[in-house]
N, C-alpha and C positions, 0 to 999 in steps of 0.2 A: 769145524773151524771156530777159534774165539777169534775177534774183532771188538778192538776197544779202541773210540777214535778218544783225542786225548787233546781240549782246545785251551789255551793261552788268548782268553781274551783283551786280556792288556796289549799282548801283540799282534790281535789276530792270526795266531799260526798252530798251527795244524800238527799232530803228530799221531802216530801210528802202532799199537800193538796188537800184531796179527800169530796165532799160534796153533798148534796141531794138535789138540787135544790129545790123540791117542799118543805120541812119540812124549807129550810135555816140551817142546822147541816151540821158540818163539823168534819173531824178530821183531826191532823198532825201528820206524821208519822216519827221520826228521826229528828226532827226540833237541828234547827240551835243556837245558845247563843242571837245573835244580832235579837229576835224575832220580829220585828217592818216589818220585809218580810212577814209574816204570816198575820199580821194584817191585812195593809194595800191590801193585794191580798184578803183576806175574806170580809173586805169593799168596793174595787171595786166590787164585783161579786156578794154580799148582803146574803152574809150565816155569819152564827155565830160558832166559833170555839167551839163546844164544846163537843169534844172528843179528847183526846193527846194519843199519846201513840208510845213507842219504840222496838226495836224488841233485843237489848240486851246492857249491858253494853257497852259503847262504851269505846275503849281505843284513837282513833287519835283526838277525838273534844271533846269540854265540850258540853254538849245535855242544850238546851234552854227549854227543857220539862218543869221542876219547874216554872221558868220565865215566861210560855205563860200561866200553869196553874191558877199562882197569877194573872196576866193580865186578865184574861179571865173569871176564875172559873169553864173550864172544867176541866171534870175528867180523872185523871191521869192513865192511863191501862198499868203496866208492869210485864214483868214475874214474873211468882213463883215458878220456873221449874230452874233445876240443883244443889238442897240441899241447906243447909242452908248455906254454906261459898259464896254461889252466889244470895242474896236475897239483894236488894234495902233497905235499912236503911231510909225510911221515909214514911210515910202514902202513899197507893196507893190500886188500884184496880188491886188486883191481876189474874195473867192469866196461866192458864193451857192449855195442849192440848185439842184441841176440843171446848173451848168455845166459844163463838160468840158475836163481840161487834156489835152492832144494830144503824148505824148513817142515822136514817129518813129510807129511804126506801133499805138503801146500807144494806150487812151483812162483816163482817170482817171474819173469820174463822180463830182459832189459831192453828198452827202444829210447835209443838217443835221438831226444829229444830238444836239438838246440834253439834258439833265440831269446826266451828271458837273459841265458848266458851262454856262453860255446861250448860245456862243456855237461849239462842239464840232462840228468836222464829220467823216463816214467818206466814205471812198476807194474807189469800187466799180470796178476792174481789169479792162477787156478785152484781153485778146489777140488781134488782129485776125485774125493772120495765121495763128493757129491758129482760132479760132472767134470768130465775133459775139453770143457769150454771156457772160456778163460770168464770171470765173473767182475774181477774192480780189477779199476785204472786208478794207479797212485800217481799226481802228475806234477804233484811240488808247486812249484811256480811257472808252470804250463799253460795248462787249463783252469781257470777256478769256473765257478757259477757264474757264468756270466760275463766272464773278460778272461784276458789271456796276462801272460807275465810281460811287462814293460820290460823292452830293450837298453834304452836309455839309460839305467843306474849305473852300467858299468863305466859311462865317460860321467855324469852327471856329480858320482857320489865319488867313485875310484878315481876320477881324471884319465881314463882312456880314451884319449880322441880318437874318433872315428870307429867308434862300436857299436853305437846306436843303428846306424843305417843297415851295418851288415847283420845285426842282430833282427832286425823287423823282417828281413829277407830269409834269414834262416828260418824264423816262425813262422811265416807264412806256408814255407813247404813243409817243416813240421806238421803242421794244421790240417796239410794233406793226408799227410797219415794217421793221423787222429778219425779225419772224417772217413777212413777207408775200416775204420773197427766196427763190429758189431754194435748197433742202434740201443740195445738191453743194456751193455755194460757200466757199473756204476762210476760212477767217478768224485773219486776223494783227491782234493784241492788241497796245497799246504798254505792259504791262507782263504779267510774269510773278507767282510766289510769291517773296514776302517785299518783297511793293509794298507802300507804305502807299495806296494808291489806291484799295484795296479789301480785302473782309474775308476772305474764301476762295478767290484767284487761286489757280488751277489749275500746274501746274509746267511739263508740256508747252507749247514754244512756239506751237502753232497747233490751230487746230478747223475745223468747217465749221458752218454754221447749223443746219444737219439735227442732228447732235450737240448740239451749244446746244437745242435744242430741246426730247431727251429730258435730258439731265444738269441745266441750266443752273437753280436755285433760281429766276432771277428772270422767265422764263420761263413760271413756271406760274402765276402771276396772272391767267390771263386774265379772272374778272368779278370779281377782287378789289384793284382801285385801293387801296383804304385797308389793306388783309393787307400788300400788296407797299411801301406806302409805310411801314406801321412796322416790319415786318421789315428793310428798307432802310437806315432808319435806327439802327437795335439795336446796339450791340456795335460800332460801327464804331472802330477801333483809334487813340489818339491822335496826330495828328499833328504830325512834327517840328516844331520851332519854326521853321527856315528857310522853310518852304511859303511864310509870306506875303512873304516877300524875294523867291522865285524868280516870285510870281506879279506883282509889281510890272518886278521887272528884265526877264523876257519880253515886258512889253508897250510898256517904254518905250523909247526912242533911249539906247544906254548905249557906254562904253567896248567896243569890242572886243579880241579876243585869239587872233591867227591863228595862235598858235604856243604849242608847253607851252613855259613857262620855264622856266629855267637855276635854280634855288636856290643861296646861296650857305653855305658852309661856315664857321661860324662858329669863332674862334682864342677860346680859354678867356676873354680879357680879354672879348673882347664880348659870349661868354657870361654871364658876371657882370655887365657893364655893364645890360645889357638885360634881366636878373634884378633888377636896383637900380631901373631903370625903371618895373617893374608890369610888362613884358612876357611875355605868359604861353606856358608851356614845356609842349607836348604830348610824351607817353613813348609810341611808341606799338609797342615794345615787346610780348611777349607776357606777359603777366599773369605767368605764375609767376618770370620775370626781373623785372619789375617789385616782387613782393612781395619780390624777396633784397635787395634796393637799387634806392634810387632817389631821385632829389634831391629836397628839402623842394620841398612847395607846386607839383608837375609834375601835369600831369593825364592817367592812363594810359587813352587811346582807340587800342586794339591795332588795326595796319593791315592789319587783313581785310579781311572784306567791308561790314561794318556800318561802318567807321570814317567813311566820307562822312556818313551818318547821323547817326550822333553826332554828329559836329563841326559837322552844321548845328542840332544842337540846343543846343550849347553857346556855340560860338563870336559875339562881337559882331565882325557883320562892317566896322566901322569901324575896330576894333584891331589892330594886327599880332601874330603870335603866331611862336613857333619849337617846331620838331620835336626828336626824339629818334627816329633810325633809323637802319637802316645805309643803305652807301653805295650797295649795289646796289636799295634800295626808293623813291628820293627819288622818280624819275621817274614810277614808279608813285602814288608816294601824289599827286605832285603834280598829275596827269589825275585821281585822286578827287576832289580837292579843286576845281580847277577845270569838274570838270561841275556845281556845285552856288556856282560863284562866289566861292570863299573863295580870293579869291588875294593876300590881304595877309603873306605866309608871308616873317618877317623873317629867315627863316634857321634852320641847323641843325645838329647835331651828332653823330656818331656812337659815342662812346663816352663814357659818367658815367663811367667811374674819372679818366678823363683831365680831369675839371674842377678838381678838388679841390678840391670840395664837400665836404662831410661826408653820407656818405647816411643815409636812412631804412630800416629791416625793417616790412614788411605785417605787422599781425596778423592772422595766419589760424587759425580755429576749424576743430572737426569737427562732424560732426553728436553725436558724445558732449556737448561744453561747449554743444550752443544745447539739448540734453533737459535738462543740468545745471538751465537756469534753465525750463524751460517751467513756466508759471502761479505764476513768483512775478515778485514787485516792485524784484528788485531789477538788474534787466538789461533793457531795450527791443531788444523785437526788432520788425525792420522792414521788409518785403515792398517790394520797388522793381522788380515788376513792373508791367503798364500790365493795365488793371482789369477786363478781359474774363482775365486769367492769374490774378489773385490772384483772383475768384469761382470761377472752377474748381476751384479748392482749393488751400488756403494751411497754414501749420503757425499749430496755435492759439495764441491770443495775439498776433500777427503785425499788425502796426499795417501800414496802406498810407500809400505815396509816392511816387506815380512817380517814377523815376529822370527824366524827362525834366522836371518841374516841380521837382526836387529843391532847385535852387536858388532858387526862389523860397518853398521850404517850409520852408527852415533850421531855423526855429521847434520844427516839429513835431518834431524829433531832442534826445533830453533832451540836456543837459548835466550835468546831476547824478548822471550813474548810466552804465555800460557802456553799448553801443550793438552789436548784433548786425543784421548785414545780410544781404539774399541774396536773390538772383535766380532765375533757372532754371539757365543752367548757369554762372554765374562770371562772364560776361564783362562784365554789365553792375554787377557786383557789386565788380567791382575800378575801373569808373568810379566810383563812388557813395562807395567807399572813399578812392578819391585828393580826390575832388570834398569831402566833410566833413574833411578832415584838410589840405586848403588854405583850408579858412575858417575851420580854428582849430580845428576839434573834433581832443581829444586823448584818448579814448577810445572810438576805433572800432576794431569786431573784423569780418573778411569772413569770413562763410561761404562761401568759395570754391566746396567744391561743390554748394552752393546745391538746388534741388529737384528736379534729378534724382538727386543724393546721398542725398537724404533720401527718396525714395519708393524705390530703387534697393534703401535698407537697412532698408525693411518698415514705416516710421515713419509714421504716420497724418498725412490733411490734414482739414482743414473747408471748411466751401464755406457757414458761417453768414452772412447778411446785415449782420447789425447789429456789425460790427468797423467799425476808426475808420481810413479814408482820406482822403489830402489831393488 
């Protein structure tokens, strides 16, 4: 058997190329948009991709399934399990529990597996030709290391009221049959730490049930249905604004896109032209380049790892938008961008002096000037971590606003008076900062080194209840 696990650390998600040596079949399992990994791993190794298949709607990525299908002309394998309001909208090979997909000498085994979503199935893996004992558990957004798949995205991100509750009750008895599998079986998770799929994903790419068993929090409910459903529920970390875009585009017949594309290099007139426009100009930039200069009204989403993230929390994917990066990162940024479907990218540029623009300086504080003002009136200081961060302890007086709702909260940012911001370590603290001083606000100051600066240099937090979040 080949096994090649296949990670997206910008989205922490997981994908799958498992193959039969002797036959040369393969299949993918949760594949990625930017499908050209797939290929190229099946042509070094001399197998042929042809079986795909996913294990549920996904809501954090756009799934490259269709893409590798057209490429390839394998057959497409996804559920048909959780009613009709959860069924894939275009030709496939539908899967129930119990079925069995057959790649050369491997067997797949289907067990629907609902509660992340109603329609969720895991992949139980034998190896014939070495034993008739089934060996990995594919489990998607099931199982990971250490936590299970949150219920809640489907009302939370999609606006399904009342899905969460019956969702944590499905998992629950799913979980039953998880714990009823053999103790040895491996188990490959389709998301790692720093998912928003879940609240305590473990970091290591794989586990076995036996492990899940003793570590795994949600595991230990066994006579406590209602502990494990509001535990489940608690704390679950807010989700991006794009979730419900990618849970609509995964399900429906949409545009594909077999190939990264080409970006075009944008000459200073069309820069300006398409700044006259409304066309909005992403810096993405590292934060401290950005705070020495940078063009009015840009918005600084640094091209790490989080930048996919962000930009599906920001970005209307109807509008086209342009970059700011250099020449050797286009490519990269532009597979972030399209595993997450944002590929309306009207171009880009790689150097702000070269605009001649007139730039802007960041106002950056220390933690000196935010003690300056702490417990008076005449300075708003403002926590724009997500709210499971600022309960844990915040600096007092620290008004909340999620960065990620921030622009729907404008309101709550004075205008009368200074404005002090801060994050945990900066990075989301110089989004927040570009993001108010493109809507106008003209006294924002960034705490740059935000809260690990500030506990770092012995300064007290609070963890009081009754402070004001939006």
């Amino acid at each position: 058997m080949f096994f090649q696990h296949i990670y997206d650390k910008t989205l922490a998600q997981a994908s799958y190329l498992i193959g039969c040596q002797k036959t040369g079949e393969s299949i993918v399992i949760d594949a990625k948009r930017d499908v050209d990994t797939y290929l190229e791993v099946a042509k070094q190794n001399g197998l042929r991709i042809t079986h795909i298949a996913e294990t549920h709607i996904h809501a954090d990525f756009l799934a490259g399934s269709r893409e590798l299908a057209a490429l390839t002309g394998a057959t497409l394998y996804l559920s048909d399990e959780g009613g009709p309001d959860w069924q894939y909208a275009f030709p496939h090979t539908g899967l129930r529990h119990g079925d069995k997909i057959t790649v050369g000498n491997l067997t797949l085994e289907v067990i629907h597996t609902p509660g992340h979503t109603p329609e969720s199935i895991s992949f139980l893996l034998t190896d014939k030709p070495a034993t008739m004992a089934p060996v990995m558990l594919f489990t998607g957004d099931f199982v990971f290391v250490g936590d299970v798949g949150r219920p809640d995205l489907l009302e939370k991100a999609a606006g399904l009221t009342g899905t969460k509750d019956v969702g944590a009750r499905q998992m629950y008895d799913s979980l039953k049959t998880f714990k009823q599998l053999p103790e040895y079986i491996q188990v490959w998770p389709g998301h790692g730490a720093g998912s928003a799929c879940g609240k305590a994903l473990g970091a290591v790419p794989s586990t076995t049930v036996g492990y899940e068993k003793i570590r795994n929090w949600a595991l230990q409910y066994d006579d406590d249905q209602e502990g494990f459903v509001d535990y489940l529920l608690a704390d679950q970390p807010e989700p991006p604004r794009y979730f419900a875009m990618m849970k609509q585009l995964n399900k429906v017949d949409r545009p594909l896109m077999v190939s990264v594309p080409v970006q075009k290099k944008l000459s200073t007139d069309e820069l300006k032209d398409a700044l006259g426009k409304g066309i909005a100009l992403i810096d993405t930039r590292n934060k401290a380049a950005f705070a020495e200069g940078f063009i009015p009204g840009s918005l600084n989403i640094q091209g790490n790892n989080a930048f996919a993230t962000w930009m599906g929390w920001f970005m209307d994917y109807s509008e086209p938008f342009m970059l700011i990066a250099e020449e050797a990162q286009i490519e990269d940024l532009t597979r972030k961008l399209m595993r997450i479907g944002l590929d309306n990218v009207y171009g880009y540029i790689t150097d702000i002096n070269e605009s001649g623009i007139p730039l802007q300086k960041a106002a950056i504080v220390d933690a000196d000037a935010v003690k300056a003002h702490l417990n008076q009136d005449d300075v708003q200081l403002v926590d724009i971590r997500n709210e499971t961060e600022y309960r844990s302890g915040h600096i007092e007086g620290a008004d909340h606003v999620f960065i990620g709702t921030l622009p729907d909260n404008l309101d709550k940012i004075a205008k009368d008076k200074p404005v002090i911001i801060y994050c945990q370590g900066g990075d989301r603290a110089t989004i927040g900062y570009s993001l108010l001083v493109k809507n106008g606000f003209t006294n924002i100051m960034n705490y740059s080194g935000s809260m690990n600066d500030w506990k770092a240099k012995g300064n007290p937090v609070v963890t009081a209840e009754n402070t004001v979040h939006a």
